[in-house]
Every structure is written in C-alpha cells, then in structure tokens.
C-alpha positions in Angstrom: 127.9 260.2 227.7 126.3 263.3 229.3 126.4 267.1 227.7 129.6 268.5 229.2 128.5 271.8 231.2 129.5 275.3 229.7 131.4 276.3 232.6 133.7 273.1 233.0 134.0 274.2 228.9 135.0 277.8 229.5 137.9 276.2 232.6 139.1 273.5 230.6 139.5 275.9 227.2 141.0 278.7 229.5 143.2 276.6 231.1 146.2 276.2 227.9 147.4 278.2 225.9 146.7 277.8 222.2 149.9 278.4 220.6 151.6 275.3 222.7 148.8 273.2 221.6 149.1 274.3 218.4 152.8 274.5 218.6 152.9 270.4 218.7 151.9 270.0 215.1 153.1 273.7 213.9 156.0 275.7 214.1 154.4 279.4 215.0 157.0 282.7 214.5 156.3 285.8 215.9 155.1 288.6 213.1 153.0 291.6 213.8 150.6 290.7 217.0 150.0 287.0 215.5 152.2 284.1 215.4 152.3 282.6 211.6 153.3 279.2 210.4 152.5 276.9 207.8 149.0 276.0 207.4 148.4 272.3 208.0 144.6 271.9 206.6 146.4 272.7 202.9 149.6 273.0 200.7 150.8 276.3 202.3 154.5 277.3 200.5 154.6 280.9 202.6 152.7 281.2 206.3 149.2 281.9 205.7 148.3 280.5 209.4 147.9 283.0 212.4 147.5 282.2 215.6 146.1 285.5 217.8 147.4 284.7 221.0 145.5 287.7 223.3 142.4 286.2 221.8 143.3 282.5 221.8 142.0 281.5 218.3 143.4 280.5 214.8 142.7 281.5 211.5 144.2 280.7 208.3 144.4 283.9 205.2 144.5 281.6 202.6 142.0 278.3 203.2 140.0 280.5 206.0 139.8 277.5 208.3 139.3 279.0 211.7 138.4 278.3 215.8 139.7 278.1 218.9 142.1 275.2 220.8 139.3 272.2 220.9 138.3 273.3 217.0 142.3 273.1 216.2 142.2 269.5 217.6 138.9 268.3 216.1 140.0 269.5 212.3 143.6 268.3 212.7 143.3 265.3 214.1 139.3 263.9 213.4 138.1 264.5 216.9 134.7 264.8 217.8 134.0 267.8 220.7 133.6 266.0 223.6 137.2 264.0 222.7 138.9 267.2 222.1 137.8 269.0 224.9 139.0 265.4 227.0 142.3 266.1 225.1 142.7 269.6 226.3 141.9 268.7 229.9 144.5 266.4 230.0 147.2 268.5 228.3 145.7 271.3 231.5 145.5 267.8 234.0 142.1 268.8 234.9 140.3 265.4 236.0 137.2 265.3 233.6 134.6 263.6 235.7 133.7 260.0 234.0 130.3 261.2 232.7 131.9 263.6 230.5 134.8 261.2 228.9 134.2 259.7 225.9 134.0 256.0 225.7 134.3 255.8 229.5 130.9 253.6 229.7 131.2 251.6 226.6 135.2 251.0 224.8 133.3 251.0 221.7 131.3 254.4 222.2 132.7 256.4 219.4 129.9 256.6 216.7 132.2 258.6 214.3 133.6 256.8 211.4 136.6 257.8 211.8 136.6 257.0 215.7 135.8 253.4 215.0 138.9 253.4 212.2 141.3 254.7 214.9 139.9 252.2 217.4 140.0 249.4 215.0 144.1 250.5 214.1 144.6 250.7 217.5 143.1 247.5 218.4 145.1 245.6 215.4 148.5 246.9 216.4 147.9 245.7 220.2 147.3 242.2 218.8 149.7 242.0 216.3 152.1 243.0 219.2 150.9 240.4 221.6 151.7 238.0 218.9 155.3 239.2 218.4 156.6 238.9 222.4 154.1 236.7 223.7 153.1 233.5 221.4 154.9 230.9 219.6 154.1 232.0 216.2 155.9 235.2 216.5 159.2 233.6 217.8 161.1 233.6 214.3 160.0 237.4 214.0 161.2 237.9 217.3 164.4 236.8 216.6 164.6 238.2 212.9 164.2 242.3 215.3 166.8 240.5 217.9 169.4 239.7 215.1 168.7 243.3 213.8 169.9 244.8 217.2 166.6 245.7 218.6 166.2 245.5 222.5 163.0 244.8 223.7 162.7 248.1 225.5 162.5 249.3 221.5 160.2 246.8 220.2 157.7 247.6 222.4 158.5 251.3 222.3 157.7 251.3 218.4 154.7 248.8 219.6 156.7 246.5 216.6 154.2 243.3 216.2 154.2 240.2 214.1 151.1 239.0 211.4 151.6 235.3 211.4 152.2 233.4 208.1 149.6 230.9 206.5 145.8 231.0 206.1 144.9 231.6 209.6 142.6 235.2 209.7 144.2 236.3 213.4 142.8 239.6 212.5 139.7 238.9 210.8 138.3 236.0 213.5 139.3 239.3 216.2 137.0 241.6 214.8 134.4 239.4 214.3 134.6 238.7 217.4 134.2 241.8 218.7 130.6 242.2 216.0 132.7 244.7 214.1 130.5 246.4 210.9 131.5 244.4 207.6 131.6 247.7 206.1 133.7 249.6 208.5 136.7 246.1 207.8 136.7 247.0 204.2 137.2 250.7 204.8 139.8 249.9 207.1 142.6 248.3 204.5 143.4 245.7 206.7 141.9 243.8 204.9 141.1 242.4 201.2 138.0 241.1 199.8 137.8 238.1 197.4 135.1 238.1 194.1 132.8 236.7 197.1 132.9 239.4 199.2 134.5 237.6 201.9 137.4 240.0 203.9 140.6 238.0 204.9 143.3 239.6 206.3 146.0 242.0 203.9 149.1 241.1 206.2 150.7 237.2 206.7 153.7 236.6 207.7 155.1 239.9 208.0 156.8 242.2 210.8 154.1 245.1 211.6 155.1 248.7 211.6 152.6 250.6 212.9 152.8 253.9 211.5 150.9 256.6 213.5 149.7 260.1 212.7 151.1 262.9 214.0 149.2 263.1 217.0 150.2 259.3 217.8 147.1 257.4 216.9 147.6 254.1 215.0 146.6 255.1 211.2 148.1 252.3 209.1 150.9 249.4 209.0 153.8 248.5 206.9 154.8 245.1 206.9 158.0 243.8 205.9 158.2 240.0 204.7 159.7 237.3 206.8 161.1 235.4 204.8 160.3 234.2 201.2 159.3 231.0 200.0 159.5 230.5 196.6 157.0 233.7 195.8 159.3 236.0 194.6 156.1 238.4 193.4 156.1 239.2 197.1 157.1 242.9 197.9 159.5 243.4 200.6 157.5 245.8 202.3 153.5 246.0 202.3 151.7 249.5 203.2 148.4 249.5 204.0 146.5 251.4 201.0 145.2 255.3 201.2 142.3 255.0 203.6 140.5 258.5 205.3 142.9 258.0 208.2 146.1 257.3 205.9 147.5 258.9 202.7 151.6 257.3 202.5 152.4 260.5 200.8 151.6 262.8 203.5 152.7 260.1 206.5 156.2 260.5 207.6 157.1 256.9 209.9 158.1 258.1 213.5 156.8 261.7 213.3 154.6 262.1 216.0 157.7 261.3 218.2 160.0 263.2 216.6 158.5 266.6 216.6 159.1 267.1 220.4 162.3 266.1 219.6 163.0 268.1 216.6 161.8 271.5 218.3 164.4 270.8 220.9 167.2 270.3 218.3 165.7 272.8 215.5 165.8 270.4 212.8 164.1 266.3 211.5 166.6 263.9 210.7 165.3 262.4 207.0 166.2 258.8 207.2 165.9 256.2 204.2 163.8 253.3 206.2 162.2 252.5 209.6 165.4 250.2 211.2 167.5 253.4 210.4 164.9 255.4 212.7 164.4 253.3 215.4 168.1 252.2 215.3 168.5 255.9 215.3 166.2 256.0 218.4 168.2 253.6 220.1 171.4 255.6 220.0 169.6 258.8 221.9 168.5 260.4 218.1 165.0 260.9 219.0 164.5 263.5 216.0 164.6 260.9 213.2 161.6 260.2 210.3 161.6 258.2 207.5 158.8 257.9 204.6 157.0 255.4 203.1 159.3 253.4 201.6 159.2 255.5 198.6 161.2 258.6 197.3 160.0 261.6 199.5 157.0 263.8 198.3 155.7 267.1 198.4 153.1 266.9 201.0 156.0 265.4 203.3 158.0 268.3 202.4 155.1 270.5 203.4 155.0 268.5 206.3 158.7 269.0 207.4 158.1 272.8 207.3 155.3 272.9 209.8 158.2 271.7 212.4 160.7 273.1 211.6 162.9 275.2 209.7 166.1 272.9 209.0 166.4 269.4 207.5 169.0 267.1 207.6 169.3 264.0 205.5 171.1 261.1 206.1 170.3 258.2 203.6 172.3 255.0 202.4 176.3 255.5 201.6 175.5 253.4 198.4 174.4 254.8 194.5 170.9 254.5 195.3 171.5 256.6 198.7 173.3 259.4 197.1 170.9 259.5 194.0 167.8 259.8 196.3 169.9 262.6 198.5 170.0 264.7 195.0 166.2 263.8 194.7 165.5 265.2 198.4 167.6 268.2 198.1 166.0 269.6 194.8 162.4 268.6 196.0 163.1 270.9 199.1 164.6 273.7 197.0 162.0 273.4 195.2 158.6 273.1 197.8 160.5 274.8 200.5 162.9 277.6 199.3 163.7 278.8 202.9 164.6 275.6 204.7 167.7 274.8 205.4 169.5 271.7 204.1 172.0 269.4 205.3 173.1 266.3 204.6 175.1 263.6 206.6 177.1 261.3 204.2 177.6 257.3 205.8 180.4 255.4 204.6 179.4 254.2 201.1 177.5 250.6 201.5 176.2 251.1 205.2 173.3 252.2 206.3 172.3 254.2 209.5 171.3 250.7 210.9 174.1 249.0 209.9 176.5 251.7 211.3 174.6 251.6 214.9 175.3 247.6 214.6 178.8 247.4 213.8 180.2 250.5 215.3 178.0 250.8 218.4 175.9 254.2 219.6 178.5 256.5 220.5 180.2 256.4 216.9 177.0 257.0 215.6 176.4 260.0 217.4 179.8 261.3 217.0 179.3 260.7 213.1 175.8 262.1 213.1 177.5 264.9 214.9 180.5 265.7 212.9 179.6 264.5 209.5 176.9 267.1 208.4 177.9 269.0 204.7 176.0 271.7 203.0 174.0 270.6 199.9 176.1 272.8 197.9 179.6 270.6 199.7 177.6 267.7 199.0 176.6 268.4 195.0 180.2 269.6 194.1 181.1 265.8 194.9 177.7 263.9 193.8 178.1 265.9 190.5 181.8 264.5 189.6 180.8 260.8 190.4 181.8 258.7 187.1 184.0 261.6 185.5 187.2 262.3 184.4 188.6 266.0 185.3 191.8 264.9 183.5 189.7 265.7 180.3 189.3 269.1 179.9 185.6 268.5 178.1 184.5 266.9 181.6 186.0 269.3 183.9 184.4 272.4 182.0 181.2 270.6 182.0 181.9 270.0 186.0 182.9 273.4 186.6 179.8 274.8 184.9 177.2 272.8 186.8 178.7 273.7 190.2 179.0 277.0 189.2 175.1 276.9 188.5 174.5 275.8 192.1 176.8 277.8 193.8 175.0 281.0 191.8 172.2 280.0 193.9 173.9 280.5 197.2 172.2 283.9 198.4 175.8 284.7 201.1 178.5 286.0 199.1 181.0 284.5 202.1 179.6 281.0 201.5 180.0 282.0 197.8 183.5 283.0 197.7 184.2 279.6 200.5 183.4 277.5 197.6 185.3 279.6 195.2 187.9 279.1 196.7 187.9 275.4 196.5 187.3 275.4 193.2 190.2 277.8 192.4 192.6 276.1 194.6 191.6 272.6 193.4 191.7 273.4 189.6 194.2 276.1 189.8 192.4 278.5 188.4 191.6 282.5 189.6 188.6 283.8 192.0 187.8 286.5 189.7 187.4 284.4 186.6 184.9 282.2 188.8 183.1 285.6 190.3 182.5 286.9 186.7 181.0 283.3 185.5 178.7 283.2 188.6 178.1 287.3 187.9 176.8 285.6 184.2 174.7 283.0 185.3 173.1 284.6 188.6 171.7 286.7 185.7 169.5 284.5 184.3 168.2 283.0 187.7 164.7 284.0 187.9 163.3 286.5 190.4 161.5 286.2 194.0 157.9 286.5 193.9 156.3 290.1 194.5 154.7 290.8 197.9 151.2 289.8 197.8 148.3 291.8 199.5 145.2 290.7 202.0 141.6 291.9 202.5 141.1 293.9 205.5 139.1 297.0 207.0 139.3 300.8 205.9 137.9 303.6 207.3 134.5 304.2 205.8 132.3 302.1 203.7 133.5 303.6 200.7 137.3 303.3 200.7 139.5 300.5 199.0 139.5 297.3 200.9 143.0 296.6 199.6 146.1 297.4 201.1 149.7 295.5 201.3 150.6 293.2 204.4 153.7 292.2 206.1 152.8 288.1 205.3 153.2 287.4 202.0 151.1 284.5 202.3 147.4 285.1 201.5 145.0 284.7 198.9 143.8 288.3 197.8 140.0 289.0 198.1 138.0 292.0 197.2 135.0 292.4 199.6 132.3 294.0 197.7 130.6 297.4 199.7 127.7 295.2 201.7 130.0 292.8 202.5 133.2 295.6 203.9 130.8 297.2 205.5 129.1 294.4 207.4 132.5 293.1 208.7 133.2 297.2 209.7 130.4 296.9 211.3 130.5 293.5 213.5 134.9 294.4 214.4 133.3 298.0 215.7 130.0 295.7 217.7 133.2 293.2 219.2 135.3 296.4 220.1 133.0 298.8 221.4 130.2 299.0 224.2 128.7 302.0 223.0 127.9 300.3 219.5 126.9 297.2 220.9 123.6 299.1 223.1 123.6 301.3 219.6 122.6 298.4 217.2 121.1 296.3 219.8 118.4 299.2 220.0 118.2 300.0 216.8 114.6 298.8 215.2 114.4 296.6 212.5 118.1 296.2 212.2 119.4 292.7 210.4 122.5 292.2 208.9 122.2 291.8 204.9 124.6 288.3 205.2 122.6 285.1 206.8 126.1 284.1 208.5 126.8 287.7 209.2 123.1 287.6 211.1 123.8 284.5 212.5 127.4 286.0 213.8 126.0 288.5 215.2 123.2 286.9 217.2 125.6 284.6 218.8 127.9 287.2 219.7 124.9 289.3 221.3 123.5 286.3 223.2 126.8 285.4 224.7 126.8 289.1 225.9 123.7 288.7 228.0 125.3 286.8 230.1 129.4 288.1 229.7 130.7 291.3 230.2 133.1 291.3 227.4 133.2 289.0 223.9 135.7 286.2 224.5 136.5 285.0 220.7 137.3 281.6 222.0 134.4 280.8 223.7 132.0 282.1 221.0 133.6 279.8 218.4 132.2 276.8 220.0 128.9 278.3 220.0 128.5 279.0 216.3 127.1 276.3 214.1 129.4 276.4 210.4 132.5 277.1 209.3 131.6 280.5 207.2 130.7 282.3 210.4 133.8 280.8 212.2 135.6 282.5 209.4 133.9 285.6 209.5 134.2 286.2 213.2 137.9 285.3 213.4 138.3 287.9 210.2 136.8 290.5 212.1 138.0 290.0 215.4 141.1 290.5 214.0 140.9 293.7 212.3 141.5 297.0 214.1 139.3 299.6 214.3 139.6 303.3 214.7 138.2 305.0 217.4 138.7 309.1 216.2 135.7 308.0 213.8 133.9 305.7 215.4 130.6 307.2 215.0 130.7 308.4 211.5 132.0 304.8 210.2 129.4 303.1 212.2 126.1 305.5 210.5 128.0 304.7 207.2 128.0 301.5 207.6 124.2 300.9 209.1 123.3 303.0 206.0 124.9 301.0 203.5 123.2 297.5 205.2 119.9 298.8 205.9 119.5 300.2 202.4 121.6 299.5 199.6 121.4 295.8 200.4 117.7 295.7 200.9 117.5 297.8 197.6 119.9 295.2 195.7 117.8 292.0 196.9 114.1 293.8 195.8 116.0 294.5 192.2 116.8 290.6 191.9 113.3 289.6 193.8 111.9 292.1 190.6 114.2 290.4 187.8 112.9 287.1 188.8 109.4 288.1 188.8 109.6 290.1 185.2 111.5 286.1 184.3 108.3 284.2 185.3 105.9 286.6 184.1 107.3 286.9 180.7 107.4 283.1 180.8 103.6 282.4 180.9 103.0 285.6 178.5 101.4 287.9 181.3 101.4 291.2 179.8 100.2 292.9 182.5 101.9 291.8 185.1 105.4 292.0 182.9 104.6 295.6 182.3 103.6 296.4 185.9 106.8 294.8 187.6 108.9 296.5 184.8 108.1 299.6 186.1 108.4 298.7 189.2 111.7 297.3 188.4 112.8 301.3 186.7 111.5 302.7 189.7 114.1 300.5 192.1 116.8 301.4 189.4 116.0 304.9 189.8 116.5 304.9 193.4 119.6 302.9 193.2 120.8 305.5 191.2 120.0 308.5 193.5 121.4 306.4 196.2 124.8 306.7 193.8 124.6 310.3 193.1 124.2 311.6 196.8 127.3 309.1 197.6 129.2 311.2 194.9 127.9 314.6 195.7 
C-alpha cells in the first residue's frame, strides 16, 4: 500500500468534525469551551475527557491520552493509520484512491496482530452464517431461530450462524486453508488445543452469536447449545474466552447498534439475554443491549455512561429477574451516581422474547412504553416480596428500609410522592415519615469535594494550582522547569512575535527531551503553514508524552498584557536553572564513581566543583527573592 500524501491527510482530517466522530462511542456535554464526557481508554466515574472543538483534538485530564480524529479511531478501536484515515474518509465520503486503502491489493494485508484477529472474527462469523441459511447441517438450527420467531431478515441482520455438531473441524480445515499462522488460531479462542498441541475448534453444535465491539467489528461469539445429548456438563451458553480483542466484562451484546439508537431516545434498554434484544429489535426497539450472560459489571456500567445519561432495565418477570434488577440498580447507584434509572417490570414468568411471541410487536411497544417505574416504585415492592405487613415486626422492618431509599431521593416532590403512599397505604402521618427521613438523611455520607487540575499562571514563579469547573481530574504539581516550559510552548502556539523571538534566540533548547521534540515539530510545520493547526501536528509527533504535552498546552490560555515579561521569565528559568540542576546531578555522579575507585583527587576536585554549582544555585535563589 503506498504512503498516503500529506495533503489528501490534511482534506480527509479537515473534512469531519471530531466531536460527531467522537460522539459515536462518547456522549460529549458542553462545559467551558470543551465538550467533556466519560473517558473511554479508563474507569472514568466524573468526565475527565475534553474534546476542543475550535482545535479539533482530544485530551483526557486524568489518563492524559491525547490526538486528533484518526488518533481517536486508532486507540479506540485498534486501527493502524492508514485504516483510520480510510475510516474517516468514508464517514467525509471522500473516494480514497485504491493505492492508499488498506488491504485493497491483498485481503490479507493487515500485518497488525490485532488486524489479523479481527479478520480472522470476521471471517468465522461469515462461515458460520453460511452454514446456518445455506447447507444441510444447519437446518435443525434454522428451525430451532424459526420456532423462536426470528425472520430471516433478523437472522441475517444479527449475521446469527450455526457451528455444526460432531468432530468435523469446519473452522479449523477453513483456516488452514487459507495458511493461517498456528499462533495467531490459539490467540484467537476459537479454538482449543489438546496436550499435543493440536487446535480443534471451541464451538460444535451450537447457535453462533457474534458479538461485536462497539465499532461493529466481529470480536468474539457466544454459542448456545442445540440440543443435549446425554452430556448434561454442557453449559447452555459458550463465550469465547478474554482474548486482546474481547474482555465479556466490558462487551455489552448489540451495542454497536444500539448507540445510534440510544442517542436518538436518550437512554439503552438493559435486557437479560440476546433473543430479548434481537426480539426487541424486531419490534422497532433498536436501543436494546444485553451482557454476557452473566450479572452486569462495572466496566459495562462505565460503558453505559459513555452513551448516555439514562438506563432502563427490563429483565425476566420471574425471582431470578427481579433479584438481578436489585443487583443492576445498586451497581449503577453505586458506579454511576448521576444516571438515571428505570425499570420496566414484565408479567412475572415471561420474558421480553416470550412477550414479543405471544402478544405480538405492538403490545410490546405499548408495554415497553407505559410500563417504566422508578427504582425507588420498584424497591418499595421488591423489598415486601415474601412478608407479612399484617405483623407489625415486618411492616416496621419494611417501613424502615424504604424509608432508607427514599432518604436517598435528592427532590423533595418525589420525596413527599412516595410519602404519600406510604402514609395512605399504612395509614399513618406525613410528618412522622418526614422526621424519620430528616433522621436517617443524617447519616448518609457526603458528596465528594471539588477537585483541582494543573494549569498555567502568570509567571514562572506563581502556584500552578488553581480550582476547575470539572471535577474530574487527577491533580498534578508541575515543578518550576517543567511550568515554565509549558508557559513557554502555549505563548510559541499563540503568538508570532514569540515564535521569530525563540526561533532566533542562540543556543536555545528546551530542558524536556519531549518538550524539545514538541517544539521542533511545531516549528517545522510552521515553515511551511502560516498558523499551528493542533490537529495536523498530532500526527506528526512520534509518542504519546508529547501528544500529551501539546494538547496540555494548546489548551491553556495565555495572557497577552504580560506577554513579554512571562516569556524572559520563562527562557530564564530553562536556559539556566535547568542547565544548572542537570551539571549538579552530572557532578553527584561523578563524586559517586570517584569515591568508588578511591580517587582522592579527583573526589576532592569535583567536590568543589560540586559547592561552587551549589553556590550559584543559591545566588540564583536569593536574586529570585530579592
């Protein structure tokens, strides 16, 4: 594939808009002149992730992951360059001429690892979908998804296939086939090795799920048995196992669909399995996801909140349903304090899939529709499930755990609404219920403080602390080199004058390698640009620190009443007390090895030396004071 030329770069990245890329796989709010969200390269309870709009690049406070639109893609979803630049181009529909696509020569171009996985994924859920619609061996499975009230038009929608029972390898004879590395099969989980070594395929006679990232690419299957025959050890459901393109915590079945969806609607439908999704589907409710067959997690709840700021969950009508609804709620409270919650109650012993089968699409809708409780409507009944209110023991014990939960509610209307059920229910008075709640809100704990983030002062020698409107990142003390070289580089970014200034200045280097380096792209770009374009030098530097370093300081203001005063301060403080600091540990080092092979004279001569840079340091100190 040949180099992709700068310019057809430069159009392709200047063509979108980085906050609707971005706002596919992260829900962005206005705050300040960024838009935050949730971070999704880490666990990120409060927005530390800003996305500077005017300047087309993202940058998180708290994990300091940074770059422009094609750096977004390649982190988030394991693209190389070339593929995410292809990516953006189509998003801009700019035809990419065929030298320039990836692959386009050779399907099985991609030299990455984790290209050849996706491929591979890819490749697997095409067959095993073949096998489903097209061959005799996937006729019972066929039928099984018939019976179930899927249409063809969903089967191939969800790309459902079929892994055929017995010994045959369908998967395993493929790949060899197609010379596939022995190495990149085991890495895959698609397959398992016996104490030969020999691979032989992880799925028989199974239904395949494909279950896709959130960006749509095949990352793993879940396969749910056919039938049994007399091996009850058989789970009902098979996952494929945590491989670098799959983690079953993290994956949420139906996602990458759904989030269109679910920024349309404002809110993700929690569902208990897959049939309730793609039933779900069926019956126009595209915003549905479902995890892994297991009880939801905390990455999926971190997850969730990237999208969107409302969940609703609708799980079985059965004991098992309602427990795992109390499960989902108090994760969520817990992970994600400021979501809203609510929850859609089935009939009890149906599921969503059931319902769509029985009752047809429309009731569904209409149920989904007018069905949905707070979690607070929906804990006051979970929590009296097996008692006796007759008995005064039970309801006093009832009364005091709803009581706890409604304390929690943060408006005093909804309070006083479910007061006044309780009152009216019980017979019992308002006030006597405010004055319990009054008891117990008092021993709730207490929100967080506001937490503060590093960013530029006036001079060299002020505080680099001060308090921020996002309570989200980490807090970071920049020593006086290092405030001072960022100064420095946002004032070089902002202003032409400063630029010709340190350009010209002789035997000027910045104290910081990546600094250095930062600045060297920066001032190369600018022999052939007018103006820096944040964006275009991100592609252009070569490691993550200095991608961090010039989104930090591209986004810090500067003040122009003292522009030159700050800017002789700061060239002071690189130029000298940096040099001065790096002789002083060149020194200790040398005094180390000196006293190490018991050479007197050389100890005593670079201990001297070493006083006389201590000396100056000092005087260095002393003027700053005076």
């Amino acid at each position: 594939m040949a180099k992709i030329p700068n310019e057809l770069i430069d159009r392709i990245r200047d063509s979108v808009n980085i906050v609707d890329v971005i706002s596919q796989d992260v829900q962005l709010r206005a705050q300040g002149k960024n838009l935050m969200g949730h971070c999704p390269f880490h666990r990120d309870d409060t927005p530390s992730f800003a996305v500077n709009e005017q300047k087309q690049f993202f940058y998180c406070f708290s994990c300091h992951r940074s770059g422009n639109v094609f750096g977004f893609l390649q982190q988030l979803h394991h693209l190389s360059f070339p593929e995410a630049v292809a990516e953006v181009a189509k998003m801009a529909n700019i035809q990419l001429p065929r030298q320039y696509v990836p692959g386009a020569e050779d399907n099985h171009a991609q030299t990455s690892e984790v290209g050849q996985l996706i491929s591979l994924h890819a490749a697997s859920a095409k067959l095993y979908h073949h096998i489903l619609v097209s061959t005799e061996a996937g006729r019972g499975a066929l039928h099984y998804l018939q019976q179930r009230g899927m249409s063809r038009q969903l089967i191939d929608e969800f790309n459902l296939g079929f892994a055929p029972a017995g010994d045959e390898e369908v998967l395993l004879e493929y790949c060899q086939q197609q010379k596939l590395d022995y190495q990149l099969l085991r890495k895959s989980g698609l397959f398992v090795t016996d104490r030969e070594g020999n691979l032989h395929d992880r799925f028989h006679g199974r239904v395949m799920y494909p279950l896709d990232g959130s960006n749509g690419q095949v990352v793993g299957f879940s396969g749910r048995i056919l039938a049994k025959k007399g091996n009850d050890h058989e789970p009902k459901y098979l996952n494929s196992p945590e491989t670098e393109l799959f983690n079953k915590r993290q994956n949420l079945f139906n996602l990458h669909r759904a989030k269109k969806a679910a920024r349309s609607a404002g809110s993700l439908i929690l569902f208990e399995g897959f049939m309730d999704v793609i039933s779900a589907y069926g019956a126009g409710i595209h915003n549905g996801v479902a995890s892994m067959g297991t009880s939801l997690t905390d990455e999926q709840v971190q997850v969730i909140q990237r999208f969107v700021n409302e969940v609703i969950i609708c799980y079985d009508g059965d004991d098992a349903g309602q427990n795992a609804i109390d499960r989902a709620i108090k994760l969520i409270r817990q992970d994600a304090p400021q979501m809203n919650i609510r929850v859609v109650q089935l009939p009890a012993g149906i599921d969503p899939d059931e319902y769509v089968q029985q009752r047809g699409v429309q009731s569904f809708q209409q149920y989904m529709a007018g069905h949905a409780e707070t979690p607070v409507e929906f804990q006051m009944h979970y929590l009296r499930r097996g008692l006796n209110l007759h008995q005064q023991g039970e309801l006093i014990g009832y009364l005091n755990a709803v009581l706890r939960i409604v304390a929690g509610v943060s408006s005093p209307v909804e309070q006083n609404v479910y007061l006044k059920e309780l009152a009216d229910e019980f017979g019992l008075s308002i006030a006597s219920l405010q004055e319990q709640i009054a008891q117990i809100a008092a021993t709730l704990p207490k929100k967080p403080a506001q937490k503060t983030v590093p960013t530029v002062g006036k001079t060299a020698h002020e505080s680099e602390h001060v308090p921020v409107d996002t309570s989200t990142a980490e807090t970071r003390v920049l020593s006086k080199v290092e405030g001072a070289q960022r100064r420095l580089l946002a004032y070089y970014l902002d202003d032409e004058e400063v630029r010709q200034h340190l350009d010209q200045l002789a035997g000027f280097q910045f104290a910081d390698e990546a600094y250095q380096q930062t600045y060297e792209t920066v001032r190369q770009y600018l022999t052939n640009h007018d103006q820096p374009s944040i964006a275009a030098i991100l592609d252009q530097l070569p490691d993550d620190r200095s991608r961090s370093i010039l989104s930090e300081v591209s986004d810090c203001k500067v003040d122009h009443d003292s522009t030159d005063e700050v800017v002789n301060d700061c060239i002071a403080v690189v130029m000298q007390e940096a040099p001065l600091k790096q002789q002083i540990q060149a020194k200790k080092a040398a005094l180390n090895e000196a006293a190490m092979v018991n050479d007197e004279a050389a100890t005593t001569k670079i201990a001297q030396e070493l006083v006389q840079l201590y000396q100056k340091q000092q005087n260095m100190k002393t003027e700053e004071i005076g």
